[in-house]
C-alpha positions in Angstrom: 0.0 0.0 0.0 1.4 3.7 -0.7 1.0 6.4 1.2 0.9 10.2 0.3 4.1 12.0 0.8 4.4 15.0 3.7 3.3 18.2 2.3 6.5 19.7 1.5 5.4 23.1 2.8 4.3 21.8 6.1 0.9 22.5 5.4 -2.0 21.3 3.6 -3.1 22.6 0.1 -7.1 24.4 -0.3 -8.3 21.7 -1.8 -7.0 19.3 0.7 -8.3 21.5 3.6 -11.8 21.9 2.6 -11.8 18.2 1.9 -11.2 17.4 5.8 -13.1 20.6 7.0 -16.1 19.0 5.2 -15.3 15.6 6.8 -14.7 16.9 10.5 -17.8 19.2 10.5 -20.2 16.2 8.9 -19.1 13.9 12.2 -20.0 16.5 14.0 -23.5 16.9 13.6 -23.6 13.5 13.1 -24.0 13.2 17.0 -27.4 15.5 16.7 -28.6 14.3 12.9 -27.7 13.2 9.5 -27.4 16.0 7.2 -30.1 14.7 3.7 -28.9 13.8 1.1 -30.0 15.3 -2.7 -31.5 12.3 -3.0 -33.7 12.5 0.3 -34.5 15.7 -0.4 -36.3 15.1 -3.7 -38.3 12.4 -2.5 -39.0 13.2 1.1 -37.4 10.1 3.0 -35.9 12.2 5.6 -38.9 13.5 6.5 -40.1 10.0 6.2 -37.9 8.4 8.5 -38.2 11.2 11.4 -42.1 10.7 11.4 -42.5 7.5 11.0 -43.0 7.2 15.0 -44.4 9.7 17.8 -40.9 10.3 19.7 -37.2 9.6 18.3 -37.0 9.0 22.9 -39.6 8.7 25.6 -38.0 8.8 28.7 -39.9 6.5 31.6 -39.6 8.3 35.3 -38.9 11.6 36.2 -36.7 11.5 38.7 -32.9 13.1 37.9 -31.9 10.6 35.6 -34.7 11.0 33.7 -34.7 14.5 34.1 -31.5 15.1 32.9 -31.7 12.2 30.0 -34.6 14.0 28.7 -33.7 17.6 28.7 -30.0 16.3 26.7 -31.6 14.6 24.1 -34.3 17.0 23.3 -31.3 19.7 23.3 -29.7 17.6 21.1 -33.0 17.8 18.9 -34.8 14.5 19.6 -38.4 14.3 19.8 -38.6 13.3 23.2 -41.5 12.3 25.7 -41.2 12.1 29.3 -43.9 9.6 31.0 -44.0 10.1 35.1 -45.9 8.0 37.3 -47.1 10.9 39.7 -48.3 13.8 39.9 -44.9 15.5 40.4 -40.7 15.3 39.5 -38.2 14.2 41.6 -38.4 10.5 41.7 -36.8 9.0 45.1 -36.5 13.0 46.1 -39.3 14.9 47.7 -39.7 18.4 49.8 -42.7 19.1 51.1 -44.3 21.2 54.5 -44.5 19.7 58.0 -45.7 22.1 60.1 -44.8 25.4 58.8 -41.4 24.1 58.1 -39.7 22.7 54.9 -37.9 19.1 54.6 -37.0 16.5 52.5 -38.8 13.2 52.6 -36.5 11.7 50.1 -32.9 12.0 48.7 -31.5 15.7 50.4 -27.3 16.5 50.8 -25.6 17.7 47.9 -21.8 18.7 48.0 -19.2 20.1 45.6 -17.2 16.5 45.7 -20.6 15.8 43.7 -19.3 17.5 40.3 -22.9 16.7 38.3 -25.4 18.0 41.0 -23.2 20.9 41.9 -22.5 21.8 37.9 -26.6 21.8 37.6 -26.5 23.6 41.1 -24.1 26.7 39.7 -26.5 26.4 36.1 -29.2 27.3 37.5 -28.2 29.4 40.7 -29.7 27.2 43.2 -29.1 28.2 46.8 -27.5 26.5 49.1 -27.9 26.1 53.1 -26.5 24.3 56.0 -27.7 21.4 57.9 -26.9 22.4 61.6 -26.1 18.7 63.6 -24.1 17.7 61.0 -21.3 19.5 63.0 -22.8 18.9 66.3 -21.7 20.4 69.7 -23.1 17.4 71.5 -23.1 13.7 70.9 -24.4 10.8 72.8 -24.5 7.2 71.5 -26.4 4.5 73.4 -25.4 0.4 72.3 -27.0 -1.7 74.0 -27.2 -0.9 77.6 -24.3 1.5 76.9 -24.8 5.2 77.1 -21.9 8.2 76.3 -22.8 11.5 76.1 -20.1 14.1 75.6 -19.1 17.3 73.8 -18.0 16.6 70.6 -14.4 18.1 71.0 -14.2 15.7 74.2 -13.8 13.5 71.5 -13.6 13.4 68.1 -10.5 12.1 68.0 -11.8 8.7 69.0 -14.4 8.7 66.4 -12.0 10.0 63.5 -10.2 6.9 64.3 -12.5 4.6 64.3 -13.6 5.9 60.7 -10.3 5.6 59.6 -9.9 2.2 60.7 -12.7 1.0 58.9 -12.2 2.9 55.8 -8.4 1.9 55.7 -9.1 0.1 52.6 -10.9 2.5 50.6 -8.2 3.7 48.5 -7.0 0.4 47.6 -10.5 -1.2 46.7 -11.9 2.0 45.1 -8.7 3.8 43.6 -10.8 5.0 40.9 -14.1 5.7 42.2 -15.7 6.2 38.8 -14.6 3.3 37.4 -14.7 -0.2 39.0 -13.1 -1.8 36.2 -9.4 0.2 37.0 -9.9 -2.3 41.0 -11.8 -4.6 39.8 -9.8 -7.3 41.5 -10.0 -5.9 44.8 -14.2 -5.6 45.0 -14.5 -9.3 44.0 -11.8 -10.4 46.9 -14.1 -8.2 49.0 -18.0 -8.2 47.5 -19.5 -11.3 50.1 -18.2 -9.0 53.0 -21.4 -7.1 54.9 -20.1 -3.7 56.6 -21.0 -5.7 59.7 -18.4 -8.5 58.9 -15.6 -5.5 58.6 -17.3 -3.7 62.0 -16.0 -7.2 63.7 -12.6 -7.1 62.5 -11.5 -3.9 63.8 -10.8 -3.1 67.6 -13.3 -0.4 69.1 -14.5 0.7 72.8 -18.5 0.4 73.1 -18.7 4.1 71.9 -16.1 4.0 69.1 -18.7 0.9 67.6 -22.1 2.2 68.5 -21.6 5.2 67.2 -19.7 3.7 63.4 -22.3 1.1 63.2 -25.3 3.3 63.3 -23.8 5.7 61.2 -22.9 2.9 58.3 -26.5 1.8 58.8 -27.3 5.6 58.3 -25.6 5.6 55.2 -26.8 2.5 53.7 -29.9 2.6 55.3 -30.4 -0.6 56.0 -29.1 -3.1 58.8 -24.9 -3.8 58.9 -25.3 -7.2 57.9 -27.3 -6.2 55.0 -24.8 -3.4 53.5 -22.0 -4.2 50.8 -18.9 -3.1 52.6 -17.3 -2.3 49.1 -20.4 -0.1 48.8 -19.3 1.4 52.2 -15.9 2.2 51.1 -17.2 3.3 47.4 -18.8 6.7 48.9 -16.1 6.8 51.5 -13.6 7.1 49.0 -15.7 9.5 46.7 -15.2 11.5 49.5 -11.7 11.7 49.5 -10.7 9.1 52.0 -11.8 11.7 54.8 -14.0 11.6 57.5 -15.0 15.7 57.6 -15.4 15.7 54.2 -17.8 12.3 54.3 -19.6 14.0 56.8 -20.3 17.4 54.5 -21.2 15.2 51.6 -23.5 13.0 53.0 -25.4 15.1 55.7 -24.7 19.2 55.5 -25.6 21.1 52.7 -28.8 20.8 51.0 -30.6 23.4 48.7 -32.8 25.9 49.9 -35.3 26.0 47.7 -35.4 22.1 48.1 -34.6 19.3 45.6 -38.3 19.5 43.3 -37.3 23.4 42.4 -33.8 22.0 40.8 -35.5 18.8 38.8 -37.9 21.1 37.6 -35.6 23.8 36.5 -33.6 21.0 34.4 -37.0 19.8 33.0 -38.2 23.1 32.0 -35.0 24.0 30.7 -34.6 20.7 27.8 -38.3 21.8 26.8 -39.2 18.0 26.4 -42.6 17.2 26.4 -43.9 15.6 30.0 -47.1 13.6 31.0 -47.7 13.1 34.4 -49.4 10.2 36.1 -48.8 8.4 33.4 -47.3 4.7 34.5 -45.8 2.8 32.0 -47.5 -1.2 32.1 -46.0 -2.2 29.0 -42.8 -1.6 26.8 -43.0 -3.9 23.3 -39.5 -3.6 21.2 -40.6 -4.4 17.6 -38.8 -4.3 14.5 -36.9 -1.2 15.9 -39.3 0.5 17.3 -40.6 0.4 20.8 -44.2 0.2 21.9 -44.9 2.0 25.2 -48.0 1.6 27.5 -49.5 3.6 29.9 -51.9 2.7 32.0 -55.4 3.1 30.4 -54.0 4.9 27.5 -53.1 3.9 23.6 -49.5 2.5 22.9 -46.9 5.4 22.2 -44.2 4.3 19.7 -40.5 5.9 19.8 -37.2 4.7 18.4 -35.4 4.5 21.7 -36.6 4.4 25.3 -34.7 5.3 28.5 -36.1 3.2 31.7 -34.7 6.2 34.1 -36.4 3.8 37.3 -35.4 2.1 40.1 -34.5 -1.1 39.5 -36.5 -2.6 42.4 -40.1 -1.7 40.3 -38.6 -3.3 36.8 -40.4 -6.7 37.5 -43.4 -4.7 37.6 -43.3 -3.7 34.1 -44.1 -6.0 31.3 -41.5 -6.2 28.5 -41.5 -8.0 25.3 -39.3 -9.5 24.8 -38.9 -10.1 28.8 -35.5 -7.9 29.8 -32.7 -10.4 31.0 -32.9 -12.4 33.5 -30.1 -10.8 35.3 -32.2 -7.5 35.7 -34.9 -9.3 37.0 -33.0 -11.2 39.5 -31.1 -7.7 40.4 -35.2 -6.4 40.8 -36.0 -8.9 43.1 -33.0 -9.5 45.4 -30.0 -6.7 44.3 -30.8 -4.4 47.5 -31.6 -5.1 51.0 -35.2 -3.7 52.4 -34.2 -0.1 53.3 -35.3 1.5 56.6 -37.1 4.6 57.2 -36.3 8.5 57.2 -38.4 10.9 59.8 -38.4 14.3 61.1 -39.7 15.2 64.7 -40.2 18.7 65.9 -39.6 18.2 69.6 -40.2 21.2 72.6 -37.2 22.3 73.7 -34.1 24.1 71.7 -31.9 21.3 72.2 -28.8 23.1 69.8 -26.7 21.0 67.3 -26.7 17.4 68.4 -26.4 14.0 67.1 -28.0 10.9 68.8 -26.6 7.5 68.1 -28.4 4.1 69.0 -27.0 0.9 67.9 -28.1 -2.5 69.0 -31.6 -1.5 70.4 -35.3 -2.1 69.3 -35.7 1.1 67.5 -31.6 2.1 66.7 -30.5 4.8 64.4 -28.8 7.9 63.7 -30.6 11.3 64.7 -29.4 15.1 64.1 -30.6 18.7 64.6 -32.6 19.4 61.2 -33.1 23.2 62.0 -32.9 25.1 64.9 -36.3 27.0 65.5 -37.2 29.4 67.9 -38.8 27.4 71.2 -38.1 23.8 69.7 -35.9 21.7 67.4 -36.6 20.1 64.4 -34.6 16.6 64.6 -34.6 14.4 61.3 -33.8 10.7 62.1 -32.3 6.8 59.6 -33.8 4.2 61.2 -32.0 0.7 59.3 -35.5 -1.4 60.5 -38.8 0.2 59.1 -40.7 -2.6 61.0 -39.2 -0.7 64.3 -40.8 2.8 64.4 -43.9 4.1 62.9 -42.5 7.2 61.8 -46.0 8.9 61.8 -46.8 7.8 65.3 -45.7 10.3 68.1 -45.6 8.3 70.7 -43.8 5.5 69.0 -40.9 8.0 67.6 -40.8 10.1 71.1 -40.2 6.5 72.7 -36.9 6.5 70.3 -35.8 9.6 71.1 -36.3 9.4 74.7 -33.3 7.0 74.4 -31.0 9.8 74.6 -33.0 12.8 76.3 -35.5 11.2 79.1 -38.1 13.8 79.3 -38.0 14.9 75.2 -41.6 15.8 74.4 -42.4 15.1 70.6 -44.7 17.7 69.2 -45.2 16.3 65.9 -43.3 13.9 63.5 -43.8 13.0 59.9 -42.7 10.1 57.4 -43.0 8.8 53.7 -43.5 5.3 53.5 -41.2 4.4 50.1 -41.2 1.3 51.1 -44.9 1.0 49.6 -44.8 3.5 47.2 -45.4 1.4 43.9 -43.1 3.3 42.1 -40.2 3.4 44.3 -40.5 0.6 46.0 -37.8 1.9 48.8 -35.6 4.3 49.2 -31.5 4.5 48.0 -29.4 1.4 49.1 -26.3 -0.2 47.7 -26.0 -3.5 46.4 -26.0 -6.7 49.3 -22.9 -8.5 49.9 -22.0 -10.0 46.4 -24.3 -7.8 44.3 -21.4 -5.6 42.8 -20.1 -9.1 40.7 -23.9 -10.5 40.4 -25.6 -7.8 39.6 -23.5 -4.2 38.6 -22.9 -4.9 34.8 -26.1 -6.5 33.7 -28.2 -3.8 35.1 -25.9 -1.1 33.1 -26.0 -3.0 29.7 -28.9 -1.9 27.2 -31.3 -4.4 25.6 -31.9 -3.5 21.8 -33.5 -0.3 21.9 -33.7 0.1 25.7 -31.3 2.0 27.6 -30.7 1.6 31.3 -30.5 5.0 33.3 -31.5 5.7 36.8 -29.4 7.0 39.9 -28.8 3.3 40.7 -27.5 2.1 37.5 -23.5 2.0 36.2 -20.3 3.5 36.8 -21.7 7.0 38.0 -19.1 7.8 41.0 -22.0 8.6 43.3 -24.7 6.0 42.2 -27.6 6.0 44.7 -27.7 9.6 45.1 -28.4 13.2 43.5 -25.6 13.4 41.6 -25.0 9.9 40.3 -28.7 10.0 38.6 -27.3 13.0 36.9 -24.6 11.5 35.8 -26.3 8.6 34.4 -28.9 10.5 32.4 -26.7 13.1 30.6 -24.4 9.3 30.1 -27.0 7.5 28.7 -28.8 10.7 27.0 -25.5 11.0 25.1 -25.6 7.3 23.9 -29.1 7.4 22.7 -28.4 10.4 20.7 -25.3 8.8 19.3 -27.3 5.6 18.6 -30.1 7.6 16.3 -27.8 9.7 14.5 
């Protein structure tokens, strides 16, 4: 084979210039759509082939991934549709009133170690504002019939080692957070292990392990022998193998306005087309094209469809063909049965605190909320929903007065995810052994189905805010790629 020989000049003649301009710019738009031919002009087959179904995407749940998946493609000039169960955006997120105050019922903490949440955070100019126990002035943490209550100063130093301990191997099994394939190795010697199994190989006084095993149940929501301990180390190292920053990310700032204003300002913003209380029964992929059922309404055809759910409600959707068996397994038995979140106004300003209970009928992790002006708003991760009615006052107050005898509950409110058909729970990792059962089947698309969701894929921060972002501008990106 011959080759051309080096433009002698060091640079490239007109002819050969426009030649590559002409090249370069058509694999650009390529990404949005293909520029017609003469021939498709004449005889109308572009036009043809963009019409020939409702949507080029529709989009199924409107939480952040789908959000986010359906304002990129219709930006990138897909027809798309957006199908949302309720009544309202936000998925697994959800602010609301209780008692004259705002909270979050769902997903809440953002931080700027969370690059996709915080980019759409600076976009759109969302305030932010500081929770005030997650740098408390006073701790106590009961285990058992074990009870410390100090000033946090008095020692910190304890519990920052005994968060170092566990974590020590965060940087080792998660070197890359955003990419389990660069440590593969060292999540499969690890993936059977529950948090609970690591709690017992590490040597802790009765407050050191109280106080670490309520908060991992805190952040996995869920019992310790139930967690993934890789998944435990994952966030850890996303927060840069350090405790203070862990803390920020997972429990201090949250947006004013709360989390609904944001998804709504990223759905207005792509201009895509949105139907609420419209759940999906069926999706049919035939000859290319997907059929997609709402409930009591005619089937809506697209080219491409982007399940942006939790994987928990896929086996509650029929597909035809059925999706793999490996999703459907990952449905049924990927993540444990997550606990419950509640907030208590209680009389009294008790100032920035945090409550730890471990090993006791009703054990969790509890901080200030919001200071107020003649009580405190507390909001509370209990791992065992079956514990605590989170509704009941006298059942949370009987919590509570775990750490402050004569606490008077004045009111207390919770969302029960757990039986919300279209959640089906709230965020969890994996169980032990889900990572190498379960992680890359869910990810891979099937045909013209793509797999978003903040639970789904290499996203960094899956299970929260800013990993559903991630995943929808990801798979948004692919789709658009894939109909070009």
């Amino acid at each position: 084979m011959s080759s051309q020989p080096a433009d002698p000049s060091g640079s490239m003649s007109r002819r050969r210039f426009l030649e590559s301009a002409v090249t370069a710019t058509g694999s650009g738009l390529a990404l949005l759509a293909a520029a017609p031919t003469s021939a498709e002009a004449a005889t109308g087959q572009k036009h043809k082939r963009a019409t020939q179904t409702d949507y080029d995407v529709i989009v199924i749940g409107g939480g952040f991934s789908g959000v986010t998946a359906a304002r990129d493609c219709k930006k990138n000039s897909l027809r798309t549709l957006l199908l949302e169960a309720k009544s309202r955006l936000g998925g697994r997120t959800f602010d609301t009133q209780f008692r004259g105050h705002h909270i979050e019922l769902g997903g809440t903490w953002v931080h700027w170690t969370q690059p996709s949440v915080w980019a759409e955070i600076e976009r759109y100019g969302i305030e932010v504002e500081e929770t005030p126990g997650a740098v408390p002035d006073r701790v106590v943490v009961v285990d058992g019939d074990e009870r410390s209550a100090f000033a946090t100063e008095s020692r910190i130093n304890e519990i920052v080692v005994a968060m170092t301990s566990y974590f020590s191997e965060s940087a080792l099994v998660w070197e890359r957070p955003y990419d389990s394939s660069y440590s593969w190795k060292e999540i499969e010697k690890r993936d059977a292990m529950s948090a609970a199994d690591r709690l017992m190989q590490i040597q802790l006084n009765p407050m050191q392990r109280g106080f670490l095993r309520s908060v991992l149940e805190a952040m996995a929501h869920c019992p310790a022998d139930q967690a993934s301990y890789v998944e435990m180390l994952r966030w850890y190292a996303l927060s840069l193998n350090n405790w203070g920053t862990a803390v920020d990310a997972l429990s201090r700032y949250k947006m004013s306005a709360g989390t609904g204003a944001l998804a709504r300002r990223i759905a207005a913003d792509g201009g895509a087309e949105v139907r609420f209380n419209a759940p999906v029964t069926r999706v049919e992929q035939r000859s290319g094209v997907v059929l997609v059922t709402p409930r009591g309404a005619p089937a809506i055809s697209a080219r491409a469809v982007i399940l942006a759910l939790p994987p928990r409600v896929l086996k509650n959707i029929e597909f035809a063909p059925g999706l793999s068996d490996g999703k459907i397994a990952a449905a049924r038995a990927a993540y444990p049965t997550p606990g419950i979140k509640f907030y208590a106004e209680v009389k009294g300003r008790l100032g920035k605190v945090e409550w730890a209970a471990a090993s006791t009928p009703g054990a969790g992790l509890f901080w200030t909320y919001a200071e107020l002006e003649r009580s405190t708003l507390l909001v509370g991760f209990v791992p065992r929903p079956n514990e605590v009615d989170g509704n009941d006052e006298s059942a949370v107050q009987a919590v509570l007065r775990k750490f402050e005898p004569d606490l008077e509950v004045l009111g207390c409110t919770s969302y029960a995810w757990g039986s919300d058909p279209y959640a089906l729970g709230t965020y969890t990792g994996f169980t032990p052994g889900g990572m190498t059962r379960y992680f890359a089947e869910l990810a891979r698309s099937e045909g013209q189905i793509f797999m978003a969701g903040g639970d789904i894929g290499d996203n960094g921060w899956r299970n929260f805010i800013d990993g559903a972002i991630t995943r929808g501008a990801r798979i948004a990106r692919e789709v658009s790629e894939r109909l070009a």
